[in-house]
C-alpha angles and dihedrals in degrees: 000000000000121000120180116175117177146182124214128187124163129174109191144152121207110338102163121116114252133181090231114028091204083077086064108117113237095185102062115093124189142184132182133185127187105195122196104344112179144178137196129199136194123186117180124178115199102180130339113304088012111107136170116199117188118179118178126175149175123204126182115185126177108193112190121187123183116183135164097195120029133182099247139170123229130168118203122197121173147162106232100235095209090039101034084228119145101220122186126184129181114217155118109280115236121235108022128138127198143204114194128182124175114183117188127180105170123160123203135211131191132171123186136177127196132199112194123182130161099267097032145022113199108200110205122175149133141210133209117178128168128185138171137214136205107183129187121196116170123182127196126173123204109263091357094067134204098010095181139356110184121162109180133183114213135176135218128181125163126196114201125181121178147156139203132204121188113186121193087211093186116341093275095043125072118174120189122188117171133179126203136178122204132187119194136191122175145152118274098221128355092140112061120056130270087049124209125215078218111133120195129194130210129180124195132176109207129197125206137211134185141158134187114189104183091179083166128023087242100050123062120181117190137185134178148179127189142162121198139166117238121222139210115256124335101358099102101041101058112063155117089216124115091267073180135061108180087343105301120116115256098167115081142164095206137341105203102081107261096226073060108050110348117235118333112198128212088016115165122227139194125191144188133187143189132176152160134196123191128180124192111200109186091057092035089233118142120195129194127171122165134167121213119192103193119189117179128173134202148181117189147160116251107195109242135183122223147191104260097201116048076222091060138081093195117114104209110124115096109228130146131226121210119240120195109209115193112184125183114183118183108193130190119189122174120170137178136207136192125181105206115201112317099301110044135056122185127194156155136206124191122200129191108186115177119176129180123200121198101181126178137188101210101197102042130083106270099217082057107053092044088058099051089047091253106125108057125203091170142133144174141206124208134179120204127188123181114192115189156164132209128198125181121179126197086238095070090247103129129177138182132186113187124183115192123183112201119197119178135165126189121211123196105027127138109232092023122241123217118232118227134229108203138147123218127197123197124182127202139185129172144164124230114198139143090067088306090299101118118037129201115196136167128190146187113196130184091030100175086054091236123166114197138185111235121171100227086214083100095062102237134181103242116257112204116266102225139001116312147170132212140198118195131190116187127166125185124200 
């Protein structure tokens, strides 16, 4: 049996990533609370190699967002009344306000059966989850008053069947192939205001691929394929389901980076892989590089005000406008470790990320809409090396000093945006005691107090901004 039960609670302003911080809102606040979220697991085994897996969840999640001043779309189109002229603009309205609660209570059930024998593991299962969502957006705008006040209940529900088979072909050789169906159904627009009680449906069947080829017990060598369809919250990160096939991720939320685009439900993806891990024993030197091409295509609504009357230039009347978002990503990644005597590991890890993003917005003008920004044929390219050293002594004393140059250049974007060419150190020192059970550990990271400008379009783990210290207390039991 396995039982998990959890409380979440967040405050923030603007965390998103950003190129420049200074386009950071100040005026957003948000607040989100998961209570209770819970999960129970069954794992029955009825004979060797015969095993029964059951997950079942709830999960209640109440999202508010209070802004002054939001980021908006609104499309004005208008006869002149003196000129007889139709003019039309694309922009973000001045002086709105918005209030903006999402409540979401879903629940989540999975079965799955494996047969395991020495040569093959077949992998059968199925998911049902249901949610929904009662969803409150209200606008104002300064003189003119409430704009609008929508509170909208949605539904979503996703049916997913899959199976697995993993065939030891001869002892160096593995093959997976796997085949899944998934059903979603989902609501068009609940997250941009204004939002829409449109709900929207996509089916996919996916196949899977993988191989593992060990010729030696030192060298792997690893390739997959996989199709999948993405979901909307929670659906993909709750499941009994292979989020792996030879060790590469095939299970994702999103794939645009969600600083670029937010969440984009019911996106399709496509991946390849391809790795190889070598170790060298008698040098204790241990060697991966892989290489991930990850395609993934969507069609959403954005929310979008309107002017309700051709006569007049008053945007009031709440509408949406579809945007289609391909996005295509290519990643390297080659790193290299080396244990030294008992105490001390040394290593370094490259990574080349370069990511292209076509975006339309179907309904509106295009001329317009190229000229507002609006519409993206864009990409980027960065290149990220972490260079680092490890000591751990018996003793529980531990200590890490990492240096990571970052280079990055941006190609398409109006106006452009330069890339940036910086290094980062962080130091770190801890102290490890109870029988590991409790960990003390200080930091200064950044320690050359270096800010940087990097597009977030290259999905990138956040490096600190300035120079900061940090004081951690874990304990493990």
């Amino acid at each position: 049996m396995f039982f998990e039960v959890n409380h979440f609670k967040s405050e923030s302003g603007d965390v998103a990533q950003y190129y420049d911080q200074g386009q950071a809102s100040q005026t957003v606040r948000i607040k989100e609370t998961q209570s209770p979220n819970l999960l129970l697991g069954y794992h029955r085994e009825w004979a060797p190699g015969s095993h029964t897996l059951a997950l079942f969840s709830r999960f209640d999640d109440t999202l508010e967002q209070e802004d002054s001043s939001p980021s908006l779309l609104a499309y004005n189109r208008f006869i002149n009344p003196l000129s007889g002229l139709t003019n039309e603009s694309i922009g973000n309205p001045a002086l709105f306000s918005l209030d903006y609660r999402s409540q979401l209570e879903a629940y989540s059930g999975e079965l799955q059966q494996i047969f395991q024998t020495h040569q093959q593991t077949l992998i059968v299962g199925g998911r049902f989850q249901a949610g929904w969502n009662e969803t409150h957006s209200q606008l104002e705008r300064a003189l003119q008053g409430t704009v609008t006040d929508q509170n909208i209940d949605t539904d979503l529900s996703r049916v997913s069947v899959y199976g697995y088979e993993n065939w030891q072909v001869i002892e160096t050789l593995r093959l997976s192939a796997g085949l899944s169906y998934d059903h979603l159904h989902y609501p068009r627009n609940i997250d941009t205001a204004p939002i829409t009680a449109s709900e929207d449906s996509q089916d996919q069947l996916s196949p899977k691929a993988g191989l593992l080829f060990t010729p030696t017990k030192d060298l792997r060598l690893r390739a997959m394929y996989s199709q999948s369809l993405g979901g909307v919250f929670f659906d993909n990160s709750v499941r009994l389901e292979p989020v792996q096939i030879s060790g590469f991720n095939q299970a994702f939320r999103s794939a645009i980076p969600e600083s670029v685009a937010g969440l984009v439900p019911g996106t399709r993806f496509e991946t390849w892989g391809v790795g190889l891990d070598q170790a060298i024993r008698p040098t204790r030197t241990y060697v991966t590089a892989a290489g991930q091409f990850l395609n993934s295509d969507a069609q959403r609504t954005v929310g979008l005000l309107r002017n309700g009357d051709i006569n007049s230039p008053v945007v009031n009347t709440p509408s949406g406008t579809r945007q289609s978002l391909d996005y295509r990503e290519q990643a390297l990644i080659v790193a290299v470790n080396q244990l030294l005597l008992e105490e001390w590991a040394v290593g370094v890890r490259y990574k080349l990320t370069h990511a292209e993003l076509d975006g339309r917005f179907q309904d509106l003008p295009a001329a317009l809409a190229d000229g507002a920004g609006l519409n993206q044929d864009v990409s980027a390219t960065l290149h990220q090396l972490d260079l680092y050293a490890i000591y751990n002594h018996p003793c529980g004393f531990f200590a890490r000093f990492d240096a990571i140059w970052s280079q990055q250049s941006n190609v398409g974007y109006q106006p452009d945006i330069p890339g940036d060419d910086f290094w980062h150190y962080d130091l770190s020192a801890g102290y490890r005691f109870f029988q590991r059970r409790l960990e003390v550990r200080l930091a200064l990271l950044n320690i050359g107090d270096r800010d940087y400008q990097l597009n977030p379009l290259t999905l990138y783990n956040e490096l600190a901004r300035e120079r900061t210290l940090t004081a951690a207390l874990k304990f493990y039991f």
